[in-house]
VOPAGU-2260 file (C-alpha; in pm, 1 decimal, decimal comma):
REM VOPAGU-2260
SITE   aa  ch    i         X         Y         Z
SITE  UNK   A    0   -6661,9    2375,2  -11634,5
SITE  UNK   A    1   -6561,6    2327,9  -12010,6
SITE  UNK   A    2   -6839,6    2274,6  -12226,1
SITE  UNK   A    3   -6832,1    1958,4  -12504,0
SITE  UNK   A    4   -7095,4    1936,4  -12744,5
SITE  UNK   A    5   -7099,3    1594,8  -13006,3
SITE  UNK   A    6   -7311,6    1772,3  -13239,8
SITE  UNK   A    7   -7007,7    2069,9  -13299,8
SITE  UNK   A    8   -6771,1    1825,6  -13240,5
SITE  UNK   A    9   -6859,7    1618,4  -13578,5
SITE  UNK   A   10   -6825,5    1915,3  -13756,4
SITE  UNK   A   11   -6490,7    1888,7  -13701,4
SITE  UNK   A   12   -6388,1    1487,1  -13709,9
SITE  UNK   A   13   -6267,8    1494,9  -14046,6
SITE  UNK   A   14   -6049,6    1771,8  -13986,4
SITE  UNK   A   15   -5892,0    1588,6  -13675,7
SITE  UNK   A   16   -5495,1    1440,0  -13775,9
SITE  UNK   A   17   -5381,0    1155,0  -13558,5
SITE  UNK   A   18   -5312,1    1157,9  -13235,0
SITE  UNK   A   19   -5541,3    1487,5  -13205,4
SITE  UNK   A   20   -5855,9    1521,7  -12974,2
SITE  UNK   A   21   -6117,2    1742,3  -12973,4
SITE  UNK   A   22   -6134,0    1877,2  -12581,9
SITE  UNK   A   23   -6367,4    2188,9  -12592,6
SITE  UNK   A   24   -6654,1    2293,9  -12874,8
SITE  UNK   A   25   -6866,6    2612,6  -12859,9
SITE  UNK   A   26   -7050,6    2869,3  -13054,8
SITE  UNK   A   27   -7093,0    3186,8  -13052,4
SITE  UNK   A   28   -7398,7    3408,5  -12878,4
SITE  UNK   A   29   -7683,9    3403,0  -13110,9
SITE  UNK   A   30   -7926,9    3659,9  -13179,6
SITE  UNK   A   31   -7887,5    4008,0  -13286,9
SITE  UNK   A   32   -7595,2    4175,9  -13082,5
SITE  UNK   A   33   -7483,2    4531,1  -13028,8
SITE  UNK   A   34   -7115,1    4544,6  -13069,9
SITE  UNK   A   35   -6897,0    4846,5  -12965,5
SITE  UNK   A   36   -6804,7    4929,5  -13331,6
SITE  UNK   A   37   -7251,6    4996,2  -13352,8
SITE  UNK   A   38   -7111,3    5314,9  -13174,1
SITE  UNK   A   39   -7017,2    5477,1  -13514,8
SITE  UNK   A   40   -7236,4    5318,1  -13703,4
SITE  UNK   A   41   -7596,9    5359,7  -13540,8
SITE  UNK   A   42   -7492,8    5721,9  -13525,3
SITE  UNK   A   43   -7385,2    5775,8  -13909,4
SITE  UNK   A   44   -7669,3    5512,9  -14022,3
SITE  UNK   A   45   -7946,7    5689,6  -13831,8
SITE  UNK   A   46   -7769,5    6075,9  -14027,0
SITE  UNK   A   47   -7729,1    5893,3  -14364,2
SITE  UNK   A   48   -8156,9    5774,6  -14322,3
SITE  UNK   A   49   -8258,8    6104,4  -14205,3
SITE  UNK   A   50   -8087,4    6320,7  -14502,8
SITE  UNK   A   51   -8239,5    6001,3  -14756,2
SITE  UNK   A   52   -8617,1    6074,6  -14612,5
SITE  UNK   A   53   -8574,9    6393,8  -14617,9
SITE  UNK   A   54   -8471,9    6447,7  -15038,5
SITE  UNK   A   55   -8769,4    6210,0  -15088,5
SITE  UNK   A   56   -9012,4    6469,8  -14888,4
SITE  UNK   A   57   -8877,5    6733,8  -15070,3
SITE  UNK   A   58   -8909,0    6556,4  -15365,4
SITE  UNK   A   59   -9290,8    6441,3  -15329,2
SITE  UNK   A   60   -9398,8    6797,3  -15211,3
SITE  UNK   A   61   -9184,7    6986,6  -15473,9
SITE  UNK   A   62   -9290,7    6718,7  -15734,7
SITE  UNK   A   63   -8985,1    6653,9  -15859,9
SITE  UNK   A   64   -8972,5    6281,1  -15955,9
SITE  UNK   A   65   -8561,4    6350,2  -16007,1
SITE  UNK   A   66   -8486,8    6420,0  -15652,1
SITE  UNK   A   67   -8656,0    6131,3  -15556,5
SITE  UNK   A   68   -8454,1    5906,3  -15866,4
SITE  UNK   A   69   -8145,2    6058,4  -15742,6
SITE  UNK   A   70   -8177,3    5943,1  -15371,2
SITE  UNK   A   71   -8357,9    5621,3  -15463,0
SITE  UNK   A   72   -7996,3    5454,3  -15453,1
SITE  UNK   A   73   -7946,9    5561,4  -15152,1
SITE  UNK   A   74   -8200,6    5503,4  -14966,7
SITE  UNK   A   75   -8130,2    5127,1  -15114,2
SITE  UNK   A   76   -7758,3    5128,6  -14961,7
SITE  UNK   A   77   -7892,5    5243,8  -14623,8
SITE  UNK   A   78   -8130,8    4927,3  -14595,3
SITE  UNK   A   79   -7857,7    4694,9  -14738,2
SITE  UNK   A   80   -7604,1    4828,8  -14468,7
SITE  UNK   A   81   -7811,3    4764,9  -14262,7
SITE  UNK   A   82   -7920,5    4422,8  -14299,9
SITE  UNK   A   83   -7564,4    4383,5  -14357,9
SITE  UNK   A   84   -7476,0    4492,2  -14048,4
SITE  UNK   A   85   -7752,8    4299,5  -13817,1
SITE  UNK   A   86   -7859,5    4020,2  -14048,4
SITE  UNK   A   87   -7574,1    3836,5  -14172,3
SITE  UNK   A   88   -7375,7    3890,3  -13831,4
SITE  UNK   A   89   -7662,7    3691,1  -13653,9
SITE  UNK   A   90   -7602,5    3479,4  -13964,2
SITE  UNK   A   91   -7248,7    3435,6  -13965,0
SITE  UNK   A   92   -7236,1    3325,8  -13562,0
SITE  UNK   A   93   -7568,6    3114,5  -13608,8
SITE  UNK   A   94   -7308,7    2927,4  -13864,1
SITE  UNK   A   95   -6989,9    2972,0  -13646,2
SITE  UNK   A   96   -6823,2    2666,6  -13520,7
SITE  UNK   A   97   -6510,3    2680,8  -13258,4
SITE  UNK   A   98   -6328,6    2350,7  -13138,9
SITE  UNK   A   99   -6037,9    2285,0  -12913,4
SITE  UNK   A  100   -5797,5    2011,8  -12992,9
SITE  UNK   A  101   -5434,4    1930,4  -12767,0
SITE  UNK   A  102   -5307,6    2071,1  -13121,6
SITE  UNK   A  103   -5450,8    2327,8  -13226,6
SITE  UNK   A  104   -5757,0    2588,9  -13237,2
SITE  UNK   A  105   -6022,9    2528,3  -13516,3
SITE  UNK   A  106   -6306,1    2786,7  -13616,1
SITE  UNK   A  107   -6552,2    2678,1  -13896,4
SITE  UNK   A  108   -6797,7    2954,9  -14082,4
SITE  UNK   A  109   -7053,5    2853,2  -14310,9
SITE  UNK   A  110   -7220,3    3106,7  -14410,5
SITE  UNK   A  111   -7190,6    3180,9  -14772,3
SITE  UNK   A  112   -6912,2    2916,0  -14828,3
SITE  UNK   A  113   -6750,2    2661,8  -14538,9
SITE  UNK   A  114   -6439,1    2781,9  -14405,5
SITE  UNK   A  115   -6230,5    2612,4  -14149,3
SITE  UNK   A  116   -5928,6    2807,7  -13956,4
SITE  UNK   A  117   -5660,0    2615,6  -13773,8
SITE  UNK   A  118   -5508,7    2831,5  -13565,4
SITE  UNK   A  119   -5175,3    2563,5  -13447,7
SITE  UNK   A  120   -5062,6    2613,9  -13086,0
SITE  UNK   A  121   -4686,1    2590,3  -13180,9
SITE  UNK   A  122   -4743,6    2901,7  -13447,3
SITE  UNK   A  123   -4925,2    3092,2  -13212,5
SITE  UNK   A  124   -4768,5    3435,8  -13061,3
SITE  UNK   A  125   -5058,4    3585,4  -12890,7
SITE  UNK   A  126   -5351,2    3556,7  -12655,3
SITE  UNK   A  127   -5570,2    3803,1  -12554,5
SITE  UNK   A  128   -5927,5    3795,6  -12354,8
SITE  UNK   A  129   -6154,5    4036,9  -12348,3
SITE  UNK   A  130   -6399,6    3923,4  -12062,4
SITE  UNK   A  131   -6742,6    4102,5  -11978,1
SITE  UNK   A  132   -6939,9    4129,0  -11686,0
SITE  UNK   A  133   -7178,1    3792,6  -11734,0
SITE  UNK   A  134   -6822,3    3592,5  -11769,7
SITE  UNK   A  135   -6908,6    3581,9  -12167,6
SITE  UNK   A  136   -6643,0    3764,3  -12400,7
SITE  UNK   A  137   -6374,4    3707,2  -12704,4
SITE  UNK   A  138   -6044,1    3554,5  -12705,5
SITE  UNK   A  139   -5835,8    3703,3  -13025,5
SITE  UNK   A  140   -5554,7    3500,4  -13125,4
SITE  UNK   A  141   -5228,1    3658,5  -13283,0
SITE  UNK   A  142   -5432,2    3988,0  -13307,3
SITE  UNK   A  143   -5248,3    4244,9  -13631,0
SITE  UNK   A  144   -5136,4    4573,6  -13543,4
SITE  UNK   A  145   -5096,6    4892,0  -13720,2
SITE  UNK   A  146   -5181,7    4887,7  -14131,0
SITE  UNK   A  147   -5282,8    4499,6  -14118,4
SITE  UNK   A  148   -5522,6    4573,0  -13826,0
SITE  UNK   A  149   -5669,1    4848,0  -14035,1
SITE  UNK   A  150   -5694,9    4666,0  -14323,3
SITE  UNK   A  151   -5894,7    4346,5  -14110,5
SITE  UNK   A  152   -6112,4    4600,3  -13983,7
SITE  UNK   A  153   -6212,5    4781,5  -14288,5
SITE  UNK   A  154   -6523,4    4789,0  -14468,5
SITE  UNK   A  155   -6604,9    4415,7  -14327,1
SITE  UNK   A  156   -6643,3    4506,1  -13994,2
SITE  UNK   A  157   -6833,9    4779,4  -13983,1
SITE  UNK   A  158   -7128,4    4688,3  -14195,5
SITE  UNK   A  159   -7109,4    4295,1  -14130,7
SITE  UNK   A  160   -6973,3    4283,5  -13759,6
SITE  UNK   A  161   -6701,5    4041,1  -13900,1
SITE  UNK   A  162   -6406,5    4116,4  -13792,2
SITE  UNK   A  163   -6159,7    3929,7  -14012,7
SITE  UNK   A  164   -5945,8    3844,2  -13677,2
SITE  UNK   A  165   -5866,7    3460,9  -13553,3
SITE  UNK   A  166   -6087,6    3498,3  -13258,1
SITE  UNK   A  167   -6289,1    3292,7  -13067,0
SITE  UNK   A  168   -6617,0    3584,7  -13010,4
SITE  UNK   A  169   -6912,0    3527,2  -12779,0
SITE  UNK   A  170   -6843,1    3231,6  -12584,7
SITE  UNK   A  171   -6930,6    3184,5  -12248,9
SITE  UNK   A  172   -6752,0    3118,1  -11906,2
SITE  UNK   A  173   -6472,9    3244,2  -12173,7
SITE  UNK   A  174   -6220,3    3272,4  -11884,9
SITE  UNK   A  175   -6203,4    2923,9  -11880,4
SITE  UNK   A  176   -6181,2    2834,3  -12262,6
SITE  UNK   A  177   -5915,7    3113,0  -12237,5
SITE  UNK   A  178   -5682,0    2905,6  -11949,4
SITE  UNK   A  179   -5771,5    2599,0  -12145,5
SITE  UNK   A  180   -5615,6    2743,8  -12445,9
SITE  UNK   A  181   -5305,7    2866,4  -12271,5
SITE  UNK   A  182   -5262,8    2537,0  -12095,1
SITE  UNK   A  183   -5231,2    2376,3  -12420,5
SITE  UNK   A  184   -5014,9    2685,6  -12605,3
SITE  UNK   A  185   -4738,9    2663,9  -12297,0
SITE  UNK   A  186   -4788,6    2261,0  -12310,2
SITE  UNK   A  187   -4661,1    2323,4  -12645,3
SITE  UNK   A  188   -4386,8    2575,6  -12654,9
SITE  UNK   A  189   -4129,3    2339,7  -12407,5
């Protein structure tokens, strides 16, 4: 069953060209959400705390106030990567907008400035799901490869969870968004 919501959908009406129609809206899951690149990260954010606590005990029980000036910083770019990591992601998807048209893909992201994506069938190369268990998942669209995939993936996505990619991340029953998408992609390459 594809999903159509009018309050997504008039984010997008004055976006719409003739002869377009919206035919599926969504939004990503909301809420904090573990994501297989918090592998790394948990890991090396957990290391990078423990050493920053541990120069400001030594430096309260040595009484060196230097020690504790010198990892001040850090201890400052742990909690920012963090809340980087967890809070604007939540942010970012609690302002992500996707839309279906019989012309095109659309994402919208407000989050520190509106963006809107169009993503146009008859451009479009590739389609790949990724579907989980619960029938939720991502469909990435014209995915990069090799230096351009490193490139989208670095810094941004590890300490924001943004992954730079056209993808549609989070939805649910995404099989079906998925075979709506390539109904209208193979509509559109005859």
């Amino acid at each position: 069953m594809s999903t159509f919501d009018n309050t997504i959908a008039n984010q997008f009406n004055s976006f719409l060209q003739d002869g377009e129609a919206l035919v599926w809206t969504g939004k990503p899951k909301q809420g904090f959400l573990f994501q297989t690149m918090d592998v790394i990260f948990l890991p090396f954010m957990f290391f990078w705390m423990l050493i920053t606590f541990t120069f400001i005990g030594v430096a309260l029980f040595t009484n060196e106030p230097i020690i504790g000036l010198i990892v001040m910083p850090h201890l400052l770019i742990g909690i920012g990567l963090v809340y980087a990591r967890f809070f604007l992601d939540k942010k970012r998807r609690k302002n992500t907008f996707y839309a279906i048209s019989n012309k095109r893909i659309l994402i919208r992201t407000k989050t520190f400035s509106e963006n809107t994506q169009s993503i146009y069938f008859q451009g479009l190369t590739n389609i790949q799901l990724k579907e989980k268990k619960d029938g939720s998942g991502n469909i990435e669209l014209d995915k990069p490869s090799g230096l351009a995939l490193l490139c989208s993936l670095y810094p941004i996505k590890l300490f924001t969870g943004n992954q730079q990619l056209s993808q549609i991340e989070g939805v649910e029953n995404v099989r079906e968004t998925y075979d709506l998408i390539v109904k209208y992609w193979t509509l559109l390459q005859r």
